[in-house]
RODO-2510 file (C-alpha; in nm, 4 decimals, decimal comma):
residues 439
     n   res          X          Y          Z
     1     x    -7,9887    17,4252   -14,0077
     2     x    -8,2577    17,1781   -14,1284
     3     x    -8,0712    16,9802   -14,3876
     4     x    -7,7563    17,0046   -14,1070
     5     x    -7,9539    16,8201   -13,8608
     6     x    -8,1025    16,5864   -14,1002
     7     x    -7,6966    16,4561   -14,1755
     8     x    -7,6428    16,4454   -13,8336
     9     x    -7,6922    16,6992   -13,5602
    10     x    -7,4130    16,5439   -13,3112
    11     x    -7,1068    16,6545   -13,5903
    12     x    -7,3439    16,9770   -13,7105
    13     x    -7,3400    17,0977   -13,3392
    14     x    -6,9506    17,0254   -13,3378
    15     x    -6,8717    17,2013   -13,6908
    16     x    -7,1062    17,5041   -13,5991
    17     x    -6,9057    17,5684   -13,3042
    18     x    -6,5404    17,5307   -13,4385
    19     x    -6,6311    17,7789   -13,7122
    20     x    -6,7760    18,0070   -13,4573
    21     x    -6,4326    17,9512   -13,2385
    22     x    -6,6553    17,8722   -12,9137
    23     x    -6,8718    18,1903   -12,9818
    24     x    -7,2090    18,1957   -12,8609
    25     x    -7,3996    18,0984   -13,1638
    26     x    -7,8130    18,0976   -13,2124
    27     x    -7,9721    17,8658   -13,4075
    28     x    -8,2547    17,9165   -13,6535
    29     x    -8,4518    17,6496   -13,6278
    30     x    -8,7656    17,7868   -13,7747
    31     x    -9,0078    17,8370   -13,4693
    32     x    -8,7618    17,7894   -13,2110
    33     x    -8,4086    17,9670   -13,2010
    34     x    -8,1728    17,8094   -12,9568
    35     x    -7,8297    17,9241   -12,8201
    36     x    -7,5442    17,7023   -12,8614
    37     x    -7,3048    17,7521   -12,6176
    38     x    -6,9614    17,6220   -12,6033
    39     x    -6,7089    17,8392   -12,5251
    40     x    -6,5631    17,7007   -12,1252
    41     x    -6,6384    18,0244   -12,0028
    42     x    -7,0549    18,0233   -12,0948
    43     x    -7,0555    17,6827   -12,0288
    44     x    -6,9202    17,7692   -11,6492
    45     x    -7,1749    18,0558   -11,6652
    46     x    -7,4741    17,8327   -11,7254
    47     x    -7,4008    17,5078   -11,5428
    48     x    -7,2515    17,6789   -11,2320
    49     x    -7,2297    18,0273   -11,1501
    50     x    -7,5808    18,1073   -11,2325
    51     x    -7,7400    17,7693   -11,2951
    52     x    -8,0276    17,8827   -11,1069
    53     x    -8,1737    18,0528   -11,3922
    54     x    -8,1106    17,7670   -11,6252
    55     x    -8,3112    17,4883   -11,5752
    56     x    -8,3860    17,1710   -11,6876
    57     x    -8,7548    17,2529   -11,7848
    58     x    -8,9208    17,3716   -12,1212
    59     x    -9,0437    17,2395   -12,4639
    60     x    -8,6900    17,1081   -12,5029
    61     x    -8,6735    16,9108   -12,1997
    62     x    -9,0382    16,7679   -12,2424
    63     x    -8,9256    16,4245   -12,3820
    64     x    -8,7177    16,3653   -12,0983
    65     x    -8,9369    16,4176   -11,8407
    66     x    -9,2070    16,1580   -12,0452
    67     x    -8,9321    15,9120   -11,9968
    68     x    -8,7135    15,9827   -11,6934
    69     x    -8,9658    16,2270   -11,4940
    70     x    -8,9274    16,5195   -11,2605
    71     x    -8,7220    16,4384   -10,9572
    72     x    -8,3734    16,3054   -11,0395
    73     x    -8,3970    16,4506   -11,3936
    74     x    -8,5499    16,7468   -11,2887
    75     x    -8,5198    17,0527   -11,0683
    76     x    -8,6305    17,1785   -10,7515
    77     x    -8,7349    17,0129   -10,4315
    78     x    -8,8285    16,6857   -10,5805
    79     x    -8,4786    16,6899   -10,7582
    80     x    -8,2919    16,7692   -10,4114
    81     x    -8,4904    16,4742   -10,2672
    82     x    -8,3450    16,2425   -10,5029
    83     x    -7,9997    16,3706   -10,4650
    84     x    -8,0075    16,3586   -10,1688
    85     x    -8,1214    15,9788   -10,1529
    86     x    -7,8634    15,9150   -10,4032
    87     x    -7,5644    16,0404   -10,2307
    88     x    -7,4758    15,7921   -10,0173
    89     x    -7,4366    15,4951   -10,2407
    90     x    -7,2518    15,6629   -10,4680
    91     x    -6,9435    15,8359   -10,3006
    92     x    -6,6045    15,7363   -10,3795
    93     x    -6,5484    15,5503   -10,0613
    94     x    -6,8886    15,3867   -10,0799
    95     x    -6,8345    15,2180   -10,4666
    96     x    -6,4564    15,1515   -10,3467
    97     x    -6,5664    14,9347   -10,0414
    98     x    -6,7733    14,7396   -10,3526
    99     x    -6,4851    14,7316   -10,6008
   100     x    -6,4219    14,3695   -10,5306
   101     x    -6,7609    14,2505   -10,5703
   102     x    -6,8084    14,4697   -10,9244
   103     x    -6,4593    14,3004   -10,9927
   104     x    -6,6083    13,9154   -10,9671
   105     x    -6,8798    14,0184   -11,1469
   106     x    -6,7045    14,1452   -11,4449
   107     x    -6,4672    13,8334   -11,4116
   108     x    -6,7514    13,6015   -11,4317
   109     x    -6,8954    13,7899   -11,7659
   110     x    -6,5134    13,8347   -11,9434
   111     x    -6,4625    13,4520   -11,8439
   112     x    -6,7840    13,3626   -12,0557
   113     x    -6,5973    13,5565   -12,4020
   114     x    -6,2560    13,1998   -12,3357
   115     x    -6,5114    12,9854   -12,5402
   116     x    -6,5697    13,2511   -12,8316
   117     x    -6,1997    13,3207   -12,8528
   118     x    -6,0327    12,9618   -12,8089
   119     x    -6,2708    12,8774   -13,1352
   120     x    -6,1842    13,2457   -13,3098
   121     x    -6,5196    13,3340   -13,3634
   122     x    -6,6219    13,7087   -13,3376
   123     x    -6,7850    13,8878   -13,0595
   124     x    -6,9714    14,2146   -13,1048
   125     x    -6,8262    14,4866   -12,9261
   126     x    -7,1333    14,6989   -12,7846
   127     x    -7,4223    14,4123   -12,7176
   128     x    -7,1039    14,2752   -12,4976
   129     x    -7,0052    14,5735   -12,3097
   130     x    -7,3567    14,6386   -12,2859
   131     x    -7,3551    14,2757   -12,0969
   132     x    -7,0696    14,3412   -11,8649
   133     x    -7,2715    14,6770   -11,8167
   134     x    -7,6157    14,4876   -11,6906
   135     x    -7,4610    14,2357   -11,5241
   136     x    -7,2723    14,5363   -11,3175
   137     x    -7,5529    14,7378   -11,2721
   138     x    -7,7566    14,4207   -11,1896
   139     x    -7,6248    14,3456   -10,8638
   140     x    -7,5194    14,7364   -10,7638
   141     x    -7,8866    14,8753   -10,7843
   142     x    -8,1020    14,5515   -10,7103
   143     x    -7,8675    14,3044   -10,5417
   144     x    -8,0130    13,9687   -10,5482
   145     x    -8,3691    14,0996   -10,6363
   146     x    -8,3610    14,1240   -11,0081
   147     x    -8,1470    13,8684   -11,2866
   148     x    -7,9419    13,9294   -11,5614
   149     x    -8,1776    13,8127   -11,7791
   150     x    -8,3990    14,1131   -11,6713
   151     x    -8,1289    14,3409   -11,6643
   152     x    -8,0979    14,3268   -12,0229
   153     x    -8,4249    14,3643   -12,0939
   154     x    -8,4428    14,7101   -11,9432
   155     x    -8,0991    14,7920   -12,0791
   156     x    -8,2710    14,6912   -12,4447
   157     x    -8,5966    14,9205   -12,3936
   158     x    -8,3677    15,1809   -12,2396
   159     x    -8,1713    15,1830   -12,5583
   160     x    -8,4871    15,2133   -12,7727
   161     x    -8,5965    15,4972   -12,5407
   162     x    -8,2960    15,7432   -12,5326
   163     x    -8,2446    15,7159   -12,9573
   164     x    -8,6033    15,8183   -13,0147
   165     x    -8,6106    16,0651   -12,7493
   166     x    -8,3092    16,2490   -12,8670
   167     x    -8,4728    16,2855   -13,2082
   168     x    -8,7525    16,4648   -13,0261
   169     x    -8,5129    16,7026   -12,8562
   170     x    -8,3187    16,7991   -13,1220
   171     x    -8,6178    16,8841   -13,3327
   172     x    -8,8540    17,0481   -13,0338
   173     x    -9,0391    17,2719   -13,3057
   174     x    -9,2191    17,0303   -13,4198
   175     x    -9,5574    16,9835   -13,1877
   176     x    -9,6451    16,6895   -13,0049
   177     x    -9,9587    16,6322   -13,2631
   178     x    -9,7128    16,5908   -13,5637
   179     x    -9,5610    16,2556   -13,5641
   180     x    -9,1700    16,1679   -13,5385
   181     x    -9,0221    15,8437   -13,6818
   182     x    -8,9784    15,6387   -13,3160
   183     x    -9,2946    15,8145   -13,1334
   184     x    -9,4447    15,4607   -13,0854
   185     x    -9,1229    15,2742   -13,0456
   186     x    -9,0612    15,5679   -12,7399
   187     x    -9,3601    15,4840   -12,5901
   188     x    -9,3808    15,1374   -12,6225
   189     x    -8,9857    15,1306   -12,4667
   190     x    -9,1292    15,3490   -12,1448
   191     x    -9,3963    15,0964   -12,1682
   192     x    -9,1932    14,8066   -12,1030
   193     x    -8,9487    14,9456   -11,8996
   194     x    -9,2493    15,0472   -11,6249
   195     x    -9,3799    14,6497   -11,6952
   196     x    -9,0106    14,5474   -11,5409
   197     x    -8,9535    14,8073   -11,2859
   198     x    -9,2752    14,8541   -11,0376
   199     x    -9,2693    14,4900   -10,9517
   200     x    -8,9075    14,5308   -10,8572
   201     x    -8,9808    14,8341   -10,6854
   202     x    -9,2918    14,5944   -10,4901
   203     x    -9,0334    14,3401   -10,4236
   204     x    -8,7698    14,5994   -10,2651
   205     x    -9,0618    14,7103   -10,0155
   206     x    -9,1019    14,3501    -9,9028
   207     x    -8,7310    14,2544    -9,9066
   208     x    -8,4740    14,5242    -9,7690
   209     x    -8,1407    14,4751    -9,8471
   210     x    -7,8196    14,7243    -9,8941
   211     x    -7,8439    14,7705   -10,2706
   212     x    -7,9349    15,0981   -10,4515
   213     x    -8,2889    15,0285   -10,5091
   214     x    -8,3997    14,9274   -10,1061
   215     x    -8,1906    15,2473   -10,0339
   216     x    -8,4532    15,4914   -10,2190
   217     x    -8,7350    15,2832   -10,1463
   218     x    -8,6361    15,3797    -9,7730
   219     x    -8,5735    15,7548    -9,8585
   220     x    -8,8904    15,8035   -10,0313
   221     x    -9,1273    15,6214    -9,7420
   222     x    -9,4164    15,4845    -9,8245
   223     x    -9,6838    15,7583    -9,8993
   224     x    -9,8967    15,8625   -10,2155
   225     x    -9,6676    15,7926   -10,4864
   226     x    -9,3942    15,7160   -10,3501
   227     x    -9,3537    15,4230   -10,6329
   228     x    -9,3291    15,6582   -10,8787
   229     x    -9,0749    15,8767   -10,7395
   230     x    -8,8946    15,5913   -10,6598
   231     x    -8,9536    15,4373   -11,0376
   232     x    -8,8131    15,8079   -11,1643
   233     x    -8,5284    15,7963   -10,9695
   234     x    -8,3976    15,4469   -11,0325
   235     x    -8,4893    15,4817   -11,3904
   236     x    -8,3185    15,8071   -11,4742
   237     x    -7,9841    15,7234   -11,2712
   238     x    -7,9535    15,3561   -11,4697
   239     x    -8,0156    15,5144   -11,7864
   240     x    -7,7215    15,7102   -11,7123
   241     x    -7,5051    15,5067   -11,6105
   242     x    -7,6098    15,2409   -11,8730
   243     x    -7,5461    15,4705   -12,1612
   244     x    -7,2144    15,6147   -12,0503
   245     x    -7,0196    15,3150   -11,9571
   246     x    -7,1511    15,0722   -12,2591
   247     x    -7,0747    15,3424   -12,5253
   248     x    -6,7280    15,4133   -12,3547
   249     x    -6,5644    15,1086   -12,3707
   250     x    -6,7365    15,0346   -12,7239
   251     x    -6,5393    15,3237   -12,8457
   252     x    -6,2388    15,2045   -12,6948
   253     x    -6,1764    14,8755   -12,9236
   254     x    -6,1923    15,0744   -13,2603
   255     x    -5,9809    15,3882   -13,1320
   256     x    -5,7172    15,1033   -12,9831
   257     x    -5,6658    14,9553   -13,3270
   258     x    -5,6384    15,2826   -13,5126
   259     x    -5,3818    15,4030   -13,2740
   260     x    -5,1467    15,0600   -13,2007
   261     x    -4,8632    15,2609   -13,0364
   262     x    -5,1437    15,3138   -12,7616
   263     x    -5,2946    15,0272   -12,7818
   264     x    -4,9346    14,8735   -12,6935
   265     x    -4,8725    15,0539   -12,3946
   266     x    -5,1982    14,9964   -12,2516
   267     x    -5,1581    14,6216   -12,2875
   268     x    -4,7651    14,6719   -12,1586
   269     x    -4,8930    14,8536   -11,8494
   270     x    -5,2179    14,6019   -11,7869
   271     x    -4,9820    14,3100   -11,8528
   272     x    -4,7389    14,4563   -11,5704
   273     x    -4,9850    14,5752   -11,2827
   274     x    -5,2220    14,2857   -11,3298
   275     x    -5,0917    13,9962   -11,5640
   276     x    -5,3247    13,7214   -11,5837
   277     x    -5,5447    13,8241   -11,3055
   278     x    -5,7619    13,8888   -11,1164
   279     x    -5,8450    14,2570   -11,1109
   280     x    -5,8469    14,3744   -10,7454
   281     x    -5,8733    14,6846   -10,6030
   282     x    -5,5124    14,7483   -10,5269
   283     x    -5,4403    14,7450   -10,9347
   284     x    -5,7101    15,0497   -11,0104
   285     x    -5,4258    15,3351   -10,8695
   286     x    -5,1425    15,1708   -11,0778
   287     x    -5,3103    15,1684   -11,3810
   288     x    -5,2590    15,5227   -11,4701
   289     x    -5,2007    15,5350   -11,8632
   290     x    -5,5467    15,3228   -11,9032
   291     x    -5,6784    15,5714   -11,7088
   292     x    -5,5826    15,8595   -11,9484
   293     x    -5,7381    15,6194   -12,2477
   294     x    -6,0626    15,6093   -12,0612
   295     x    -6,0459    15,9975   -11,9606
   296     x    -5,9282    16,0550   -12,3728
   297     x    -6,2176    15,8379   -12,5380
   298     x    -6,4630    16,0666   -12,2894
   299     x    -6,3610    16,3243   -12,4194
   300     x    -6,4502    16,2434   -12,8033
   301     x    -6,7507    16,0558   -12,7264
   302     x    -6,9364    16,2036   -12,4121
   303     x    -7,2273    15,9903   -12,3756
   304     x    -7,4420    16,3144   -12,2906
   305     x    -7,3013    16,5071   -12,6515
   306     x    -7,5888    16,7429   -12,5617
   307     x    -7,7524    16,9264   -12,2660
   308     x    -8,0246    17,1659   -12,2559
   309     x    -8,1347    17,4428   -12,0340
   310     x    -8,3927    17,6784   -12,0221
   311     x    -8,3392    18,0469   -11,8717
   312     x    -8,5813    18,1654   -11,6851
   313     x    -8,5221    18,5523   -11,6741
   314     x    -8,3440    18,7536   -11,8658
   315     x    -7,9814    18,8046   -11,8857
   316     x    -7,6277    18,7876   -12,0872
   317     x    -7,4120    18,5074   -12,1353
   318     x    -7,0544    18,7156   -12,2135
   319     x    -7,2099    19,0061   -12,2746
   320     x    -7,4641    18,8524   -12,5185
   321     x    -7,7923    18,8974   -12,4357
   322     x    -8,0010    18,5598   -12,3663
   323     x    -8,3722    18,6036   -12,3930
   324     x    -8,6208    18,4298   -12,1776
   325     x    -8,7599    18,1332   -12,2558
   326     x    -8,5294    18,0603   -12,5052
   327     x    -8,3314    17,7438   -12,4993
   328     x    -7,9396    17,7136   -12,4341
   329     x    -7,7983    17,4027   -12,5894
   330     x    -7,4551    17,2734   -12,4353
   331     x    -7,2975    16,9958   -12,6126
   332     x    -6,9687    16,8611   -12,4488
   333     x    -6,8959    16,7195   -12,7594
   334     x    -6,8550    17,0298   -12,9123
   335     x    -6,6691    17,2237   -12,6584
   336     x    -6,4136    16,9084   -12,6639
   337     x    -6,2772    16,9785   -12,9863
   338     x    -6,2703    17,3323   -12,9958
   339     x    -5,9381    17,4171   -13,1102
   340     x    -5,9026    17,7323   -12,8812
   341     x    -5,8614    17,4757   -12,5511
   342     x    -5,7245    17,1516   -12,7166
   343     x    -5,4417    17,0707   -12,9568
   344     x    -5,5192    16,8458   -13,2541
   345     x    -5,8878    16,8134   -13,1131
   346     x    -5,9898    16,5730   -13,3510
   347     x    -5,6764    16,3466   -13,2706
   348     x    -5,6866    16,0604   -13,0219
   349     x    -5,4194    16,0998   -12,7711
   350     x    -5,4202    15,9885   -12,3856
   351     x    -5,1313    16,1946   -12,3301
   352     x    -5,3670    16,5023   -12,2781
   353     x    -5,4773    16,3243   -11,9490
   354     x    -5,1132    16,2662   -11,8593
   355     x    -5,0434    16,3583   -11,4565
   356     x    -5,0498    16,7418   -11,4002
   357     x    -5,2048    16,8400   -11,7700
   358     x    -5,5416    16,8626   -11,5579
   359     x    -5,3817    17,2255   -11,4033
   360     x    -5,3260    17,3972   -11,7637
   361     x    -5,7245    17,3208   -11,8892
   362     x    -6,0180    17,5354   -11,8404
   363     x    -6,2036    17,2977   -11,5909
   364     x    -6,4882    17,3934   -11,8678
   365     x    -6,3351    17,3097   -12,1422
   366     x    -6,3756    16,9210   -12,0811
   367     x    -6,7095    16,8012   -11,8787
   368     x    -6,8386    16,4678   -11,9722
   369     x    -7,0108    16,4721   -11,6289
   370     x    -7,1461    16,7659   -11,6734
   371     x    -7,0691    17,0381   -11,4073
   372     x    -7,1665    17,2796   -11,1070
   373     x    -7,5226    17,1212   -10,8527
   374     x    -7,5770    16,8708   -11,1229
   375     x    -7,3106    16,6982   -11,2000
   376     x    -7,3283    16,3521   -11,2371
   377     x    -7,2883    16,1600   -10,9212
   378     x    -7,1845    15,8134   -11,1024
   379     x    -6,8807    15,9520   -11,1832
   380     x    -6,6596    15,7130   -10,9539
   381     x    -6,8918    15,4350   -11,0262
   382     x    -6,8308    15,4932   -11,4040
   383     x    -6,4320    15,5352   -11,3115
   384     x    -6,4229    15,1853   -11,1102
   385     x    -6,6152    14,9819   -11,3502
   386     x    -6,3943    15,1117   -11,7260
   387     x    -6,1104    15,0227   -11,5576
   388     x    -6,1771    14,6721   -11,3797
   389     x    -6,3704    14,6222   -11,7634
   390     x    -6,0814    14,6792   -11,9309
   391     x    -5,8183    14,5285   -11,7612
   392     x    -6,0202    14,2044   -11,7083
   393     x    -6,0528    14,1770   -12,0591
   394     x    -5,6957    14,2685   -12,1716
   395     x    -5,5307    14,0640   -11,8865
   396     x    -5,6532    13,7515   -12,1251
   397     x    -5,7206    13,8732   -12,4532
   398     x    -5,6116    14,1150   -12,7029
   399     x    -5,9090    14,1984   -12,9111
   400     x    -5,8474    14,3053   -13,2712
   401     x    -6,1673    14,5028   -13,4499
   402     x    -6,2710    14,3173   -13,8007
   403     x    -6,5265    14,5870   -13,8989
   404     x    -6,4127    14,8345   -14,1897
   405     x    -6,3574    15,1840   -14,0677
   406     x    -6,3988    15,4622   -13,9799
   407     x    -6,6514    15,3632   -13,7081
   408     x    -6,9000    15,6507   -13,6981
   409     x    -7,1687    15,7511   -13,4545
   410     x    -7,5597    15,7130   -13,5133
   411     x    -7,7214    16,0609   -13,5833
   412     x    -7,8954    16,1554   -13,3194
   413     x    -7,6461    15,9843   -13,0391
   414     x    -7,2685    15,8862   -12,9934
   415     x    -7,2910    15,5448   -12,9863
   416     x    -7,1733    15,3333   -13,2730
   417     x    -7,3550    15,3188   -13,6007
   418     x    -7,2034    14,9751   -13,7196
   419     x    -7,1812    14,7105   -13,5240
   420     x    -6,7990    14,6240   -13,4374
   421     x    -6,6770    14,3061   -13,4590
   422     x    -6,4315    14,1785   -13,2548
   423     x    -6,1697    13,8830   -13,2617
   424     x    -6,0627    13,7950   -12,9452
   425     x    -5,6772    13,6928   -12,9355
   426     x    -5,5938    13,4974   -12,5918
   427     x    -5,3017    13,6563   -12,4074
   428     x    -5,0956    13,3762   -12,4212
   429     x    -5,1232    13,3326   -12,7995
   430     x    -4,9784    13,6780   -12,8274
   431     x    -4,7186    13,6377   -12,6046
   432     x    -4,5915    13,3382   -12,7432
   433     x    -4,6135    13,5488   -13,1195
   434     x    -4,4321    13,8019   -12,9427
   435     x    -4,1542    13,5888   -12,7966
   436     x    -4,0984    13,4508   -13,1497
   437     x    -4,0687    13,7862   -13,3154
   438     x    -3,8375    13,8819   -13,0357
   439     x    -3,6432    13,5419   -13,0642
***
């Protein structure tokens, strides 16, 4: 497994479980021997029938609890709490009643990309999703109390953060005493991400308002530590959220160009619901087929590729016995191209998503949210925000990826290894191209 890992554990995972045909597999990594589990049916076992006895706890989950902590990353009472504070600000009617607000704001960052493109000079793909990303997140957790400008600071340290803390995970042999490339560079990142947040938190107390963060300073009072639990919980659910969506539409420019016949229809159907703008809420339900590109580049580049649990009795996971104290690893990624539940997994094809497909899939078999109590609760956020993104940005420009490909994820995560250049072509460029081809 060692040399495996070393190439890359995220396509190691993947190839492991496509030989094994979703069987459950365990892993000898030399101390510690971890199942992999990816079959729909032991995934459903461990996330929600009996998720009790697999918890988010253990050697493996150490490194995330250094970073995110123990409430809305963790289990038990502290984890209910923060659910439970959560919930209300992120239900579907909740982040709907705000689409039009998240819609300005992403207008305001994709009209800052005219000046780039009317001089045809390259963008980079992921440091500007990664912007529209901020800015969104910006005013839907702190409202007016924290700036762009700080925004992307924390969005840089969380970046720093979640790469050197997955190399920790996938290698949770190796004791705390024996250095890792990225130790420092971890803590340094939690460091400066503390530095940004506990004055914001300070602030929130002072000034309540009806954004995410005055909402859990509310829930969590005012007693011993409540800063902290309120610093956990903010930090874990942006980290989320800030991962997901920038990585998401990253992937989407270089899988566009690869596949033009989608790329085509997308623009056809973003061109006919919206045309030149704006994006308002009405649009979101009519753009179905961008929709099914989101739902399709999900499901080949989940930004959580893996998930750990740790059982705490004994038991079997189809009718192979699980020790306890031994780690399960779950890897979406993984259980997405498994070709037992998906045709031509490695393929990029919306059409999977296509109205009524959902009924003949294992609801297992594709969970880039995760599943059963902990299931990500930014789902609809995520939803609202990829598609105002993208058809803000496609409603004036058509952006064509410069970088040689393949494209190909970092090591340890699924976000891009090379950074991918982007030429912006205005909308009306192309459609005056188009009308002379046509002509």
């Amino acid at each position: 497994m060692l040399p495996l890992l070393a190439r890359g554990p995220v396509n190691a995972f993947a190839d492991i479980a496509r030989r094994s045909r979703g069987g459950i597999v365990r892993l000898n990594l030399g101390p510690l021997r971890p199942y992999l589990v990816t079959h729909p049916d032991h995934v459903r076992h461990v996330m929600r029938d009996h998720w009790q006895n697999y918890l988010r706890m253990g050697k493996v989950w150490a490194p995330v609890e250094r970073f995110l902590g123990t409430t809305f990353a963790g289990e038990g009472p502290d984890w209910e709490a923060s659910r439970k504070a959560y919930q209300p600000m992120f239900t579907a009617r909740h982040v709907t009643s705000l689409t039009s607000t998240l819609a300005d704001v992403i207008a305001e960052r994709v009209g800052l990309l005219d000046e780039p493109a009317r001089a045809g000079r390259p963008i980079e793909a992921t440091r500007t999703m990664a912007d529209l990303v901020v800015a969104v997140n910006t005013v839907f957790f702190f409202g007016e109390k924290s700036s762009f400008a700080e925004g992307r600071r924390l969005a840089r340290e969380f970046g720093t953060a979640v790469k050197w803390m997955n190399v920790r995970q996938i290698m949770p042999f190796v004791p705390d005493s024996v250095p890792l490339p990225g130790d420092r560079a971890f803590a340094g990142a939690v460091e400066a991400i503390d530095a940004l947040v506990y004055p914001l938190i300070r602030k929130a107390r002072q000034d309540d308002g009806h954004d995410v963060l005055s909402a859990l300073c509310r829930a969590r009072g005012t007693g011993q530590d409540a800063d902290r639990l309120v610093r956990d919980d903010l930090v874990a659910a942006l980290v989320a959220g800030t991962d997901t969506t920038t990585h998401a539409l990253a992937w989407v420019w270089p899988l566009l160009q690869a596949h033009p016949r989608v790329a085509a229809r997308l623009y056809e159907e973003i061109d006919h619901v919206v045309g030149t703008g704006p994006v308002r809420q009405e649009h979101l339900p009519e753009l179905r087929y961008t929709k099914m590109v989101v739902q399709e580049v999900l499901r080949l580049y989940p930004s959580g590729w893996i998930m750990q649990r740790f059982p705490v009795a004994p038991g079997d996971i189809g009718g192979v016995p699980i020790d306890a104290g031994s780690p399960v690893f779950i890897s979406p990624y993984a259980t997405h191209r498994l070709d037992e539940f998906w045709d031509r997994p490695l393929e990029f094809d919306p059409e999977r998503f296509s109205p009524g497909h959902e009924h003949r899939r294992h609801r297992y078999s594709y969970f880039p949210f995760g599943g059963g109590p902990h299931q990500c609760i930014g789902r609809h956020l995520f939803s609202v925000v990829a598609l105002l993104t993208l058809a803000t940005i496609v409603s004036r420009h058509h952006p064509q990826v410069r970088t040689p490909g393949p494209i190909s994820p970092l090591p340890a995560a699924l976000r891009p290894k090379q950074p991918i250049e982007l030429h912006l072509v205005p909308v009306e460029r192309r459609r005056a191209r188009s009308a002379r081809a046509t002509g």
